[in-house]
Steps between C-alpha positions, in 0.01 A plus 500: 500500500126296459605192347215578235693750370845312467369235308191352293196334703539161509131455412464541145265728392293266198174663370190324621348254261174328378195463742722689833534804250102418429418519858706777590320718209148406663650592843668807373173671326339486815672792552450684206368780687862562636628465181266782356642739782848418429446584109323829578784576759737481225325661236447788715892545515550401117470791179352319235770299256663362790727178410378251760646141604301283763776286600330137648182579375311156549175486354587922405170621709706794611663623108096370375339813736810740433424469130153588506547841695765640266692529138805281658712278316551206750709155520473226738798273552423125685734208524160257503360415119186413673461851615584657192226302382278622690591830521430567129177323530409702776578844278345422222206423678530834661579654128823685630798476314775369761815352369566133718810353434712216662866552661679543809544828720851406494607538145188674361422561131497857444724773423662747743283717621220466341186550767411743748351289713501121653302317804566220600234353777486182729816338284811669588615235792390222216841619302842312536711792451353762644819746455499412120132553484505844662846629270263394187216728617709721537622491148184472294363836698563795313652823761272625782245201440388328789510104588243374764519189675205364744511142688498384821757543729672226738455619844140538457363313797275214464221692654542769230478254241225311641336837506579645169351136330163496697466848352489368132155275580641221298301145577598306832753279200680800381507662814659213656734412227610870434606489904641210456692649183573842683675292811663223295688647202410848417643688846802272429585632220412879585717751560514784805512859429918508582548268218344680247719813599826243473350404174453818363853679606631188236308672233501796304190642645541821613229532781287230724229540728267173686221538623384232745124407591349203633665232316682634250720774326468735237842630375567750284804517268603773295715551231735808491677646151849424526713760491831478263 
């Protein structure tokens, strides 16, 4: 059994803060353009009304775009004040309505069942109880909706990663510190596609499927209706 999965990560998963939250929203929007695709992706699969939850959001580029291509009611849920901040500065800027809120995935505010869809991108292997935080996705989804996870995964290989970071044209300061990041503490803390299957046979989710690319996975959780 992946030792991930038997207990909670030692690292603790705190929300970034003050000027590293700053710089990581500045870093972030230079790739709004994937952001953009992501939100059209999703809006494509989405009827209009959908109950949304951006779980992680960070500065909320992502729930920002999704708002403006549809009539969705959407939440965001992040741990970090600063980014909550932000986040609503950033939509009203935008003029979308987008509620950001503060909490933890592990013990989130909302009722049972109550959205049809949640994404959660680049934070997942940031959470301490990664079980916890799955079984509480699992709850707030109504049945048949869909959770999707993207991040990076750990047995990317350092070529991959030095690959996938010269493709986002960031200065030579960001380039080098994002490596530096990438090689440091983020793959640490990743996860490989065979632990997100043990994770998910611990939850209530009735279906899985990962998707693997150049650095990262894309999973795909869905919710079945239980059956009495």
């Amino acid at each position: 059994m992946s030792t991930y999965a038997s207990a909670a990560k030692p690292y603790k998963g705190l929300g970034m803060e003050g000027v590293v939250a700053r710089w990581y929203t500045a870093l972030t929007k230079k790739s709004l353009q994937d952001f953009k695709a992501l939100a059209r992706r999703t809006a494509a699969q989405l009827p209009a009304g959908s109950c949304i939850l951006e779980v992680a959001p960070g500065p909320g580029y992502f729930a920002i775009e999704l708002a403006k291509l549809g009539d969705y009611r959407i939440k965001g849920l992040d741990i970090s004040k600063t980014f909550v901040e932000i986040a609503r500065a950033n939509a009203a800027h935008s003029g979308v309505q987008v509620d950001f809120r503060r909490g933890n995935v592990s013990a989130m505010p909302f009722d049972d069942e109550a959205f049809d869809f949640i994404l959660c991108r680049a934070a997942f292997k940031n959470f301490t109880e990664p079980v916890r935080a799955l079984k509480e996705m699992c709850r707030v989804l109504k049945p048949h909706g869909q959770a999707m996870i993207i991040d990076l995964r750990r047995d990317a290989s350092r070529e991959s990663i030095s690959q996938a970071v010269d493709g986002m044209r960031l200065g030579a300061l960001d380039t080098m510190l994002t490596k530096l990041a990438f090689r440091f503490m983020l793959l640490k803390r990743a996860y490989t596609k065979s632990e997100f299957e043990e994770f998910a046979s611990r939850t209530k989710f009735g279906g899985v499927e990962i998707f693997e690319d150049l650095i990262g996975l894309e999973v795909v959780l869905s919710k079945e209706r239980e059956t009495s």
